[in-house]
N, C-alpha and C positions, 0 to 999 in steps of 0.2 A: 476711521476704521479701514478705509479703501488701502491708505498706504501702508499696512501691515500684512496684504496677500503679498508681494512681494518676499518681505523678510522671511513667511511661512514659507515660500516654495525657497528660499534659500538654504533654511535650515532644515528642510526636507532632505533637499537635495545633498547638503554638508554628511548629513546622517546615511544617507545612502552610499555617498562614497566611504565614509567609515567601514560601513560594513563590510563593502565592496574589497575595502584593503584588509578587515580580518578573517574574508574567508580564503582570499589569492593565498593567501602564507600559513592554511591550515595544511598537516598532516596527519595520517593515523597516528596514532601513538598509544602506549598503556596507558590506563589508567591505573597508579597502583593501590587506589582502596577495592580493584575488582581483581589482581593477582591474585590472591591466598581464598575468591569463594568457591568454598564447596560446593561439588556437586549436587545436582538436586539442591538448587538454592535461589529463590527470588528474592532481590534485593532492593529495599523502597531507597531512593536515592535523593538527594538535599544539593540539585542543581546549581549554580551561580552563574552570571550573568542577568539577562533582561527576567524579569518577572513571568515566567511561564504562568500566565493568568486566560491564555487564547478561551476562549468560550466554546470556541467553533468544535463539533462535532463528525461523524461518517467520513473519515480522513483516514490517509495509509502513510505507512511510515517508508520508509523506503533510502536505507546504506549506501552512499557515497563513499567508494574504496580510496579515491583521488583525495581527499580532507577529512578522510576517517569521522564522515557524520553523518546524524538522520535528517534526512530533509521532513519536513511535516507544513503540508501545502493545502490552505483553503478549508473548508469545514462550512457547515449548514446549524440552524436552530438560533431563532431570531437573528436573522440577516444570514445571505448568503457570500464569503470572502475568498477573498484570493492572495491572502497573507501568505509569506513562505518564512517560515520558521527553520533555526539549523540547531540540532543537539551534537555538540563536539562532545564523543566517548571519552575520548583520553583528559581532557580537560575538565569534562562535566559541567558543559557550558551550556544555558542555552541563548541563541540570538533570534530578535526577529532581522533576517536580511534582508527583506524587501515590505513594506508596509502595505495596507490595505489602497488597492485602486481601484479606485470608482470611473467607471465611463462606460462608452459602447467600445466593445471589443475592437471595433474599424480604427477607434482612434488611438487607442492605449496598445496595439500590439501585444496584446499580454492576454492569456485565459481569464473571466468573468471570474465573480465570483460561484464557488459552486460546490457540493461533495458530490460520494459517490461514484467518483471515477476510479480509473485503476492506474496503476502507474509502477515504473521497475526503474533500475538502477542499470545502463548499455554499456557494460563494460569494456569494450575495445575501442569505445569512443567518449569513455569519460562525461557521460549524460542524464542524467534525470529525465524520464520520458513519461510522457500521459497522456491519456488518452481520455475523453470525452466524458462530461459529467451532467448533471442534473441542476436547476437553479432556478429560481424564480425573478429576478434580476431585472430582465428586459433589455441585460445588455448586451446578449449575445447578436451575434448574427442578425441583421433584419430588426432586431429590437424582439429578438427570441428570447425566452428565457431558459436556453439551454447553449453548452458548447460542446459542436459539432466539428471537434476539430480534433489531428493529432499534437504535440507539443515536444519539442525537447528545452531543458533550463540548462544552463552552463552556470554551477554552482559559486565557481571561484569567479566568474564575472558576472554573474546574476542577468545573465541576455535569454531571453526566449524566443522562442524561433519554430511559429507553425508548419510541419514539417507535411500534414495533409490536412483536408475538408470535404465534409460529406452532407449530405442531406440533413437537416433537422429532424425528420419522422421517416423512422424505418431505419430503410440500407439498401442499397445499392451492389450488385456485382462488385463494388471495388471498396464496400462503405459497410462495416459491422452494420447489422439494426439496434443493436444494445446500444441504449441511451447511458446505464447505470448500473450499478450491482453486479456488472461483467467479474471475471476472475482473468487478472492478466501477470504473465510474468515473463522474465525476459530467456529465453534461451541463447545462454552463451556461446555454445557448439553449431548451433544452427545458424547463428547468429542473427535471429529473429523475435520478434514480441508477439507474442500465443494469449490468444480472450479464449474465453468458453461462457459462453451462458450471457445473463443478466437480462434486465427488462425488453421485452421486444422483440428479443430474439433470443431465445431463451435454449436453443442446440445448435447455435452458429457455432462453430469452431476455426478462428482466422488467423493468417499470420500476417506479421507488415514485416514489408521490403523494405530495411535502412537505405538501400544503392539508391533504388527505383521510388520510395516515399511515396508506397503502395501497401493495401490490406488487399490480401488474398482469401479465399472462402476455400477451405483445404476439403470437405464432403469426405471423411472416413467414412465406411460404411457400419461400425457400429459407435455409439456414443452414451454418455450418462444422457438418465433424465433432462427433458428442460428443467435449467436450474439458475437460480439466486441468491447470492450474497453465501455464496461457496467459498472454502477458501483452498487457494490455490498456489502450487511453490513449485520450482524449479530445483530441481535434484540434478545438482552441476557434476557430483559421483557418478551417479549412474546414467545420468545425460536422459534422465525420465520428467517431465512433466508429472504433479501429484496436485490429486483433487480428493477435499472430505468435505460432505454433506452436503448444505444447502438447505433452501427451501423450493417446492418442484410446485406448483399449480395453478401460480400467478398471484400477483400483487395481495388481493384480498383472501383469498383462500388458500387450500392446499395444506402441504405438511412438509414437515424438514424431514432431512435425510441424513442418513451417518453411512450410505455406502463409499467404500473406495475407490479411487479410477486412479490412471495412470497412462498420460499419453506419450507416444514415442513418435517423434515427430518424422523421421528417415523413413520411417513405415507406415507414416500417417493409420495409426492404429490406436483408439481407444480402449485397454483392456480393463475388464475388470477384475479389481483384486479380489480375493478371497483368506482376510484376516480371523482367528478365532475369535476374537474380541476387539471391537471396537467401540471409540465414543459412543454416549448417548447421541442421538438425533439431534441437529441443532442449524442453525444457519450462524452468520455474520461473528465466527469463530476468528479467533489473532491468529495466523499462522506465520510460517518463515522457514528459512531453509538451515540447518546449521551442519555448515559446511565442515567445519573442522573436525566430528562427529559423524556425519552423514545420517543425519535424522531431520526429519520433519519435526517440530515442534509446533504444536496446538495449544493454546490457552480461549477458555469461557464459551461466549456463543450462549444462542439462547433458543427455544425448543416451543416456538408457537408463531402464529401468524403473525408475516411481520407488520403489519401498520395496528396489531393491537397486543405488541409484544410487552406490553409491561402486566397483560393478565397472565402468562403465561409464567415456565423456569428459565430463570437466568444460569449460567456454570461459570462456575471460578476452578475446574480443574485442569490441571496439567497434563497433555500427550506426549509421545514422543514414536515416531513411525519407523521403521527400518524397512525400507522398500525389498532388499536381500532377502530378505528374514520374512517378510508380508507380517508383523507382526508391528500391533498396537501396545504401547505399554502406557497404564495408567502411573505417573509420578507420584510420589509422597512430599512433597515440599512443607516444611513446618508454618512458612511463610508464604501467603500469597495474595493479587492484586483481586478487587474486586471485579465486578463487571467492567466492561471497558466498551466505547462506543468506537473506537480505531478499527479501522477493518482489515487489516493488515499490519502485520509485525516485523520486526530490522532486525538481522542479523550482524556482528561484529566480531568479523575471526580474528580481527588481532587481539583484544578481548576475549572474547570466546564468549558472548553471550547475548542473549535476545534482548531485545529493547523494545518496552509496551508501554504506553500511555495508557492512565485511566482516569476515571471520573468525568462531572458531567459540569457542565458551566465553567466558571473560572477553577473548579477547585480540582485542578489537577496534577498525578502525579505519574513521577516517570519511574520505570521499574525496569531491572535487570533479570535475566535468567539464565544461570549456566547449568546447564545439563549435564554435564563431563569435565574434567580437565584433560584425561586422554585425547593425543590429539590422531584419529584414526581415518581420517578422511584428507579428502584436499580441497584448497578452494577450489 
């Protein structure tokens, strides 16, 4: 038996380099069964390549402009992993690129297994980045079961590379206290990565320095609620930060929220919006930015407390926000996905459409959203 760990870690490692060589030579591209979807249109989609069977759930999606795909990293609910999964749009592929690693963080150089964190797409450096999640593991830090760190992943070479590290409980002057359920996203203009909220720190508002591989605590003097499992986009049009809903009270209690916010980071200023209609009240809502459109797009989320969220309403409806306009519009799609456990949703302007994972266990599916074919915005 002894002399077959060897052969394993060979054809481990044969498989890693495979992948390693199809994602160096991805590019964006169309896909053309998504050219001619109509607007207002979600589309259930019949992937090829590896068996998307992942189990893992509280995971964010998060577009790759460099290989036109979605990274989808790590996920909780019986066991907690640190798979990285890639869905090429134009191809309609999905791969696992990097397989499940087990050890202490110290040795494997790689994030634990874990959900919950936040994570964005650094476009002037071509990065997958994330930041600090939740995990029962033990193999974080110390034989913690959480990781306290920040990360970036270089896709087309699948290398990771701790970029900072912070205290395990709380935060620090230089160190968010949110463990988890943070809302982050990457400001392109500023050229910084913006949290708001999440467990533990629940009205921190922080930006990290890519130069300096620093988190700063910016103190605007007005803010949303302490809040959780918010979701949160980067409005690259109007160079605005956008926040809907959440849950505000903490872990066990409390209630969700459907107000709007809008931060503008040059003026470190929180405002708040004032739309005639908006979502119901909800937390752990899919959001994303749809840049070709200049809308925020919302899909589900669910409206009760979250650790006893299955007595409560789940939504399968459709948003769309126009920052300009302060207005919400409810979608009519004939077609849509059910609840979804993803906490964040991918945008693909060369496409033109949102990309959301649903369902719970293996039985998962992947779904398209175009909102528009006009193309009225810019990336």
């Amino acid at each position: 038996m002894l002399c077959l760990v060897p052969l394993l870690l060979l054809v481990a490692a044969g498989s890693l380099a495979a992948e390693k060589t199809w994602t160096a030579q991805l590019k964006p591209q169309i896909n053309p069964d998504l050219k001619n979807l109509p607007d207002d249109t979600w589309k259930l989609l019949r992937p090829r390549g590896d068996a998307f069977n992942h189990p893992k759930t509280e995971v964010g999606l998060v577009y790759d402009d460099q290989v036109g795909g979605v990274v989808y990293f790590g996920g909780c609910s019986a066991g907690y992993c640190n798979t990285v999964w890639l869905y090429h749009v134009g191809s309609n592929t999905w791969k696992e690129i990097q397989p499940w690693i087990k050890g202490r963080e110290e040795k494997t150089g790689k994030p634990i297994g874990q959900c919950g964190y936040g994570a964005a797409y650094i476009s002037d450096r071509g990065l997958y980045f994330k930041h600090r999640g939740c995990s029962s593991t033990a193999d974080g830090r110390g034989g913690r079961g959480r990781d306290s760190n920040s990360w970036n992943l270089n896709v087309r070479t699948l290398t990771w590379e701790r970029v900072a590290t912070g205290p395990h409980d709380g935060g620090d002057p230089n160190w968010p206290g949110a463990y988890c359920c943070y809302g982050l996203v990457y400001d392109r203009d500023a050229k910084v990565a913006l949290i708001y909220g999440g467990l533990e720190d629940e009205r921190g508002t922080w930006a990290f320095d890519f130069q300096a591989k620093k988190w700063n605590k910016r103190n605007p003097k007005t803010t949303p609620p302490p809040l959780f499992l918010h979701s949160m986009v980067y409005d690259s049009v109007n160079k605005v930060t956008l926040l809907l809903g959440g849950q505000t009270g903490g872990y066990g209690n409390g209630k969700t929220s459907n107000e709007t916010w809008a931060y503008h980071y040059g003026r470190n200023t929180w405002e708040k919006r004032k739309p005639r209609v908006a979502p119901a009240p909800r937390a752990q809502a899919q959001a994303c930015f749809d840049s070709v459109n200049s809308v925020m797009i919302l899909h589900g989320g669910h409206a009760n407390i979250y650790p006893r969220r299955t007595e409560g309403k789940f939504y399968t409806d459709t948003w769309v926000y126009d920052y300009k306009a302060d207005t919400w519009t409810q979608m009519k799609p004939k077609l849509f996905p059910s609840s979804s456990a993803v906490r964040f949703m991918a945008f693909d302007p060369v496409n033109n459409v949102a990309i959301n994972v649903t369902g719970e266990g293996a039985k998962k599916q992947t779904w398209v959203y175009r909102y528009k074919k006009a193309s009225q915005g810019k990336r």
